[in-house]
N, C-alpha and C positions, 0 to 999 in steps of 0.2 A: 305484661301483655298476655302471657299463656292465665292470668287468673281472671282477665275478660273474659279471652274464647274459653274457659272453662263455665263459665254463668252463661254466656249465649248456647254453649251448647247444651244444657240441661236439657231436661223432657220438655221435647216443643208441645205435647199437648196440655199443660197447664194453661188454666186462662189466662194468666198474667202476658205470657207471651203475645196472646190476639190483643190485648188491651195495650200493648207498650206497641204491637207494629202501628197502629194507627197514626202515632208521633211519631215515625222516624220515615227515612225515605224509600223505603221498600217497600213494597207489597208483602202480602199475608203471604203469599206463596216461598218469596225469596225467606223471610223470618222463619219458614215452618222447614226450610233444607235443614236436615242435620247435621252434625259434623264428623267427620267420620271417624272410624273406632279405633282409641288410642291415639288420636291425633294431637300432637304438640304442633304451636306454632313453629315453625323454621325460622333463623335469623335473616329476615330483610331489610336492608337499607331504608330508613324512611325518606319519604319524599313530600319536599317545600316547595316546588313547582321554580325552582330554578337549572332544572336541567331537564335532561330529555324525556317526557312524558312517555313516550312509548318504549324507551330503556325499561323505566320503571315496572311498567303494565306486563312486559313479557318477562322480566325477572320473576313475579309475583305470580304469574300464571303457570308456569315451569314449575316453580316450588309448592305449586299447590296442588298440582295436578298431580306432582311428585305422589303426594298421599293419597291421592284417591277424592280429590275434593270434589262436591257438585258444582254446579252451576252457580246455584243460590248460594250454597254456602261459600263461593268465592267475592258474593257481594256482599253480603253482611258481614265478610272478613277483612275484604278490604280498605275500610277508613283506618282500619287498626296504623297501615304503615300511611298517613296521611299526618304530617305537622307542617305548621307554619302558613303558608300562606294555599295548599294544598286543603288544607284542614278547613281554613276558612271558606272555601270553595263547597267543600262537600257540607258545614252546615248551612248552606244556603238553598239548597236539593229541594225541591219540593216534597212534601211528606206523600210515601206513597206511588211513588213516580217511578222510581227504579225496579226494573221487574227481571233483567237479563244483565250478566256482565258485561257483554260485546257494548252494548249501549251505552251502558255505564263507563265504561272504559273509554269512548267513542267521547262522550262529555268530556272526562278530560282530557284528553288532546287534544280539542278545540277550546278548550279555556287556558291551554299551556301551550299555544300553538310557536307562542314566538320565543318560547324555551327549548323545541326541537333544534338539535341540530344537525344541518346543512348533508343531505344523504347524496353520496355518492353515485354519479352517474357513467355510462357510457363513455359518455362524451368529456367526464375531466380523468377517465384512463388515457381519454385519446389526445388530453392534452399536458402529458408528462411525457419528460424529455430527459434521456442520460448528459446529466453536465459536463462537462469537457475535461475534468480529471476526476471523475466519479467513479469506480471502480465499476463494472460490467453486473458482478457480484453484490454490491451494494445496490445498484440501479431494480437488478430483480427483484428483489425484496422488498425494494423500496413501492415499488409497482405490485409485488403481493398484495401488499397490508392496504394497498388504493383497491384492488379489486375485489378481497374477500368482502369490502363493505358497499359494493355496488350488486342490489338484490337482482337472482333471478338473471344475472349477466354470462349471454354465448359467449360459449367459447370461442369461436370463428373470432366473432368483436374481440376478445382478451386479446386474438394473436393477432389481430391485426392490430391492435395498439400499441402492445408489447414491442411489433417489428417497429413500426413505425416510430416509437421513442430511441430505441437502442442506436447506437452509433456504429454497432461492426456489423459487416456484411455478413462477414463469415457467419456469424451469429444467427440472422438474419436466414440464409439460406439451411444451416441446421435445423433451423425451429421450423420450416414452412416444410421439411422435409417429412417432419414427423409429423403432421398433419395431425395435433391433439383432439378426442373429444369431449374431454374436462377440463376445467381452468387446473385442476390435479395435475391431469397428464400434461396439458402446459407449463408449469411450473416443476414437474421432474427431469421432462426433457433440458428444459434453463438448466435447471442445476448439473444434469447431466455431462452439459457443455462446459459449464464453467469450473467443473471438477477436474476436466481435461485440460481446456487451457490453464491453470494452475500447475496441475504436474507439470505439461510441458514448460512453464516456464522457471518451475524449481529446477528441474534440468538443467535448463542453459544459466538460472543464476551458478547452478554446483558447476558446471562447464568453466564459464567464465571466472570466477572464485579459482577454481585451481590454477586455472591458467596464470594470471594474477598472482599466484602463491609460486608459482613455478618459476616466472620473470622474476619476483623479486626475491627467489632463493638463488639465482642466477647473478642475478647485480649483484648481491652480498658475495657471494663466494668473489664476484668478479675484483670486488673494492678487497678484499682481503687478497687476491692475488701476488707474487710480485709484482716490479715495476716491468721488469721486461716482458712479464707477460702479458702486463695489462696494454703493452704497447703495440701487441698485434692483435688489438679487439677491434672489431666490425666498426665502434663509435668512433674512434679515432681517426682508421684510415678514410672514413668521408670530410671529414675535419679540410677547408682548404686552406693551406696556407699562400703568401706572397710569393709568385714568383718571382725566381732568382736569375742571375745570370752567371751564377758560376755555383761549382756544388756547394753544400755544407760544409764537408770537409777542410775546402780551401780556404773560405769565409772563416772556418776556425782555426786553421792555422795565421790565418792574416791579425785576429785578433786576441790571439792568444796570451801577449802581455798588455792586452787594455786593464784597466782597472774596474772599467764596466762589464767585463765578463766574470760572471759567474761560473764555479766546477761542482759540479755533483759529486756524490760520496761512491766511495764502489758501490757494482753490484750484489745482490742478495742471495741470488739465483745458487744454487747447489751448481758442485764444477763438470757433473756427469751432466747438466742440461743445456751444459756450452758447446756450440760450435768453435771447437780451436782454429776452422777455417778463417774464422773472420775475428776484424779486432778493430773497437773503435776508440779513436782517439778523447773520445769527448770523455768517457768512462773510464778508458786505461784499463781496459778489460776486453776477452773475448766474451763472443756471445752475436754479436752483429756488426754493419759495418757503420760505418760512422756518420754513411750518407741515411742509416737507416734509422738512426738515431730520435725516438721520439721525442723525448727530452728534449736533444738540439734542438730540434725542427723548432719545439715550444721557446724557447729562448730565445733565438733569433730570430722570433715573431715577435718575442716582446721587445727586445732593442730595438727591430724595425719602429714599433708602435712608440717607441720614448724618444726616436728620432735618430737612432745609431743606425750604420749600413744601410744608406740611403745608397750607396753607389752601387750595390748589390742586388736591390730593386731591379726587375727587367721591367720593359715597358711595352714590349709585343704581347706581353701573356702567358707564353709558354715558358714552361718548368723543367730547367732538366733535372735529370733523376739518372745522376750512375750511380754505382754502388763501389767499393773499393775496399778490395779483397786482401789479405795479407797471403803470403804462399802459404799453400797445406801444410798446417802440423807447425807452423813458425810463426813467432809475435815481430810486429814491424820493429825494426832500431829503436834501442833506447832516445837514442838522438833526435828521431823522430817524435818522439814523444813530445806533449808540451810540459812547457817550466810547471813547477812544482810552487805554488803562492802559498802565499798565509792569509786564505780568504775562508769564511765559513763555506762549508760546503750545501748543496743542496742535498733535501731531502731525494732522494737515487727512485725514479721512476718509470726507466729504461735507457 
C-alpha cells in the first residue's frame, strides 16, 4: 500500500499524471493534490461494504487529517482501503466525476445504506428500563454506553431518561437535585451516588457478619458449656413442657424402681459452683433442686410421649412449679435417696 501512495505521489507536474487522470474517476484538480511531506500511509482497516459505511469514512478521515492531508489527496487516497464488494463499487465511478471527499464520501453511504447500523436515538434512552434484580450500578453503565451513541443528545433528555428507567427513588431525587449540565456531569453525579450506597451497604454487610460471628461464638461456647449450665439458657426455659398435677420430684419418687426410668451420671460442674443449699434427687448431687431439674423436666416429657405417666398429665393446664430445698449446708437422708440400678446411665446435662 505505502509503494502505491509512493508513485501517486510523485511530481504531479509530469504529463503522465494529466494523461492517467482522464481514466480514473477524479478530476485534474483532485489528481494534481499532493501528498504531504513525509507521509506514510497509517494502518486502516479496509472496507467490503458489509459494515457501517460511515464507521469507515470517519476512521479514514481522522487518520488522514492526522497528517496533514488535503482535500484531494484524501480522494485519490481513499480506494486504497476499498476491497471486496466496496472495491467494486468504486470501479464503477464515472471517470472524472469525483472532485471533493464530502461527495465522494456522501456516494458511499448511499450505496452501503443498508450496511449502517441502527443509530441511537432519544427515544430508545427513554426506553431502557433497570430490570428487577439488575444492580443500580450495572443499570448506569448500561444506559452510558446507550447514550454516548445517541449524537448531539441534552442533557435535560439524558436525565429525564436515566430517572425515568431507574427503579429507586432515592436515586431518582439525588440526580434531579444536581441538576447536570453534561451527560459528564450526569453520569459523575450516578456514580457519585452509587459509590455511597455501596459503602453504606459494606457497612451493614461488616455489621451484620459480626454479629453473625458473635452469635455463633456464643452457641459454641454454649454447646461446650456444662450440662447445668446449659440448663439455665434462655432456649430452654421457653421450651414448654406437659403440665403436671403433682411436682417432678414426687413423680420421681413414684417411679423410681420402674424399669423404664432412666438415671443420669453425676454432675461435671467443679464443687466451688455448687449451691450446697439445694440437692436434687434425680442427679444425687447439689447444685439445684430437683423440681429444677432440666434433664428431669426432658424425661418425663419423653415417658409422657412413649405413653408412661399418663396419671400425671393435668387437664386444666396449669403447672405447678415448687422447688424443694434441702436445709442450709445439709444433703437430704441417705434413705431419701433413690435405689442405686445397674442401668446405663445417661449422658449428665443438668
Amino acid at each position: 500500500m505505502d509503494h502505491r501512495i509512493e508513485e501517486l505521489a510523485r511530481d504531479q507536474s509530469r504529463p503522465t499524471v494529466r494523461a492517467f487522470s482522464s481514466r480514473t474517476s477524479f478530476t485534474d484538480d483532485v489528481m494534481g493534490a499532493p501528498a504531504p511531506r513525509g507521509f506514510k500511509m497509517p494502518t486502516i482497516p479496509q472496507y467490503d461494504g458489509t459494515t457501517d459505511p460511515v464507521d469507515h469514512l470517519e476512521t479514514f478521515r481522522a487518520m488522514m487529517l492526522l497528517h496533514g492531508a488535503s482535500d484531494g489527496f484524501l480522494c485519490w487516497a481513499f480506494p486504497i482501503t476499498l476491497t471486496g464488494a466496496a472495491r467494486d463499487w468504486y470501479s464503477r465511478i464515472k471517470p472524472s466525476s469525483v472532485s471533493n471527499f464530502e461527495d465522494f464520501g456522501d456516494d458511499l453511504v448511499r450505496h452501503f445504506m443498508s450496511s449502517r447500523r441502527l443509530r441511537k436515538t432519544t427515544a430508545s434512552l427513554m426506553a431502557l428500563r433497570q430490570e428487577d434484580n439488575e444492580p443500580l450500578k450495572v443499570f448506569v453503565r448500561r444506559f452510558n454506553r446507550e447514550a454516548l451513541q445517541v449524537p448531539n443528545l441534552d442533557p435535560s433528555a439524558a436525565m429525564s431518561a436515566l430517572l425515568a428507567g431507574a427503579r429507586s427513588n432515592d436515586f431518582r431525587h439525588s440526580v434531579a437535585r444536581q441538576n447536570p449540565h453534561s451527560l459528564a456531569d450526569l453520569m459523575a453525579g450516578a456514580e457519585e451516588y452509587i459509590a455511597v450506597e455501596e459503602t453504606l451497604a459494606t457497612l451493614d454487610l461488616t455489621q451484620r457478619r459480626t454479629s453473625e460471628d458473635k452469635n455463633l461464638t456464643k452457641q459454641r461456647r454454649d454447646d461446650k458449656a456444662p450440662a447445668s449450665r446449659r440448663e439455665k439458657s434462655p432456649q430452654r426455659r421457653e421450651e414448654n413442657f406437659t403440665p403436671l398435677n403433682t411436682s417432678r420430684r414426687h413423680i420421681l419418687a413414684a417411679i423410681s424402681d420402674e424399669e423404664f426410668m432412666r438415671w443420669p451420671g453425676r454432675m461435671i460442674s467443679k464443687g466451688n459452683r455448687r449451691d450446697p443449699s439445694k440437692y436434687c434427687r434425680f442427679h444425687r448431687d447439689h447444685r439445684h433442686d430437683t423440681d429444677e431439674s432440666w434433664q428431669l423436666k426432658k424425661e418425663i416429657e419423653q415417658l409422657i410421649g412413649r405413653g408412661y405417666l399418663k396419671k400425671y398429665v393435668r387437664s386444666d393446664g396449669r403447672k405447678p412449679e415448687r422447688r424443694e430445698k434441702s436445709p442450709q449446708g445439709h444433703s437430704p437422708r441417705r434413705s431419701q435417696l433413690p435405689p442405686t440400678r445397674n442401668k446405663s446411665p445417661l449422658p449428665s446435662s443438668s
